[in-house]
N, C-alpha and C positions, 0 to 999 in steps of 0.2 A: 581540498577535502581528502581524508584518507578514506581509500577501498577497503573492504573488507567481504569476506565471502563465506555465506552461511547455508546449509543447507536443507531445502525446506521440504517438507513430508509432503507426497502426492495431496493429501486429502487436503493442504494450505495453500498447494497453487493456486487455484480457483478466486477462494477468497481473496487471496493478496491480490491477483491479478485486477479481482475486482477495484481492490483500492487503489493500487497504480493508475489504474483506468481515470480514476474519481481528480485524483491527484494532476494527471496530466491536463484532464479539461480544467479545472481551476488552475492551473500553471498557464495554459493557452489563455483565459479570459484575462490572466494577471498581466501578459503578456500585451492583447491587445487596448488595456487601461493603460499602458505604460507608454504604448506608443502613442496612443492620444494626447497624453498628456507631455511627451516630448514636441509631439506636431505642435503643439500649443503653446509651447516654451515652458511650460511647467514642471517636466519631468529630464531624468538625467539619461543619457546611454549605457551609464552603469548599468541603473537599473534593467533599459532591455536585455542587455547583455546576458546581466542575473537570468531573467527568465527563459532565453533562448537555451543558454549552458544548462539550465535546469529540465527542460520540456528537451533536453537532448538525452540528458542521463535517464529520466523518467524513458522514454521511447525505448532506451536498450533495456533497460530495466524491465519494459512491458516487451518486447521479443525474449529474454530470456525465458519469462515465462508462458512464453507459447503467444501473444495476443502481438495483434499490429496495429497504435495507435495510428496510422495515416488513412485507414481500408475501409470503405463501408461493412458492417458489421465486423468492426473489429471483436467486438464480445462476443462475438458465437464459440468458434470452437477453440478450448486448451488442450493441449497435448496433456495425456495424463502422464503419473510417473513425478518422482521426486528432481527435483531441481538447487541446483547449483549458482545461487545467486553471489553475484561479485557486483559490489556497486560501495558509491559515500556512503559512508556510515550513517551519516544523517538522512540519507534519500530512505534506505530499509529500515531505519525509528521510525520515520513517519509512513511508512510502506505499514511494516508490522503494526506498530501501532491503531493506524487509521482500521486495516484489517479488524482488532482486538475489540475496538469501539463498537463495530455494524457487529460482529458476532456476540457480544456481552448486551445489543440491543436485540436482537435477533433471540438469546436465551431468556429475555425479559417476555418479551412475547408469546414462546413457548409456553414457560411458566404459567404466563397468564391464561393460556388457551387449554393447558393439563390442567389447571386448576376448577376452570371452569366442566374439563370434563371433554370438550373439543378434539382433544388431544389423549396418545396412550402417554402414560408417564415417565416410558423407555424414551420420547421427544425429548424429554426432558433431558435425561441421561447422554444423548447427542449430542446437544445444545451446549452443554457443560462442558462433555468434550474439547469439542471446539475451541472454546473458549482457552481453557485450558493449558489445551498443545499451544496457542496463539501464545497464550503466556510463555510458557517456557520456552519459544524460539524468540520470545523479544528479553526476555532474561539474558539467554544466552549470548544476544547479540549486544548487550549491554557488561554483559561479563569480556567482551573482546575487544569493549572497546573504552573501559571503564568507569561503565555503569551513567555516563553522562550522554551517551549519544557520540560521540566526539573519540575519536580512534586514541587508543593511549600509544603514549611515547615509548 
């Protein structure tokens, strides 16, 4: 897989981290189905392989951004400040992406909560935000890598 390195605004570490985090426990759980199913004769060493090389690049991925997947509370504290991520082009699609998902759920909710009146409607205006910036650093990382996920030649 080709690296690629993009740089992401203080207010996006957070969330992405959040989704690395999401990412690397469903890469661990993929990980211990795969072994089972080798112990078992069912599954191949490819596939561990896959999952270990992938729950390795996720782990740099989640230090870059300040968090230590191996640490009891690894989710507590991020370094604030913009970041400099370098990783597979594929690892930061599904990084950014997964990210774009929970905030685009996250401004449904808002909505829902200003509308009812719960909420000031400046929430709202946050929420979108968000949403957003997430957009356009997953554009952009799709403009570098030609729009498919997949690093161009």
């Amino acid at each position: 897989m080709a690296r690629v390195s993009v740089e992401v605004p203080s207010e996006l570490v957070g969330p992405i981290g959040e989704t690395v985090l999401l990412l690397y426990q469903a890469t661990a759980e993929s990980l211990q189905l795969s072994l089972r199913a080798h112990s078992e004769g069912r599954g191949s060493l490819e596939e561990v392989g896959a999952h270990r090389a992938r729950l390795a690049e996720l782990d740099d991925l989640a230090g870059s951004l300040g968090r230590r997947t191996g640490s009891p509370g690894a989710r507590a504290a991020t370094a604030s400040g913009s970041r400099r991520l370098s990783a597979p082009a594929e690892l930061l699609h599904d990084a950014f992406y997964g990210a774009l998902i929970d905030a685009g759920e996250r401004l449904s909710t808002t909505v829902d909560r200003a509308w009812r009146g719960e909420l000031p409607l400046e929430r709202v205006q946050e929420a979108a935000a968000e949403v957003l910036a997430l957009h356009r650093l997953l554009r952009l990382l799709e403009l570098r890598t030609g729009r498919s996920g997949r690093a161009a030649d």
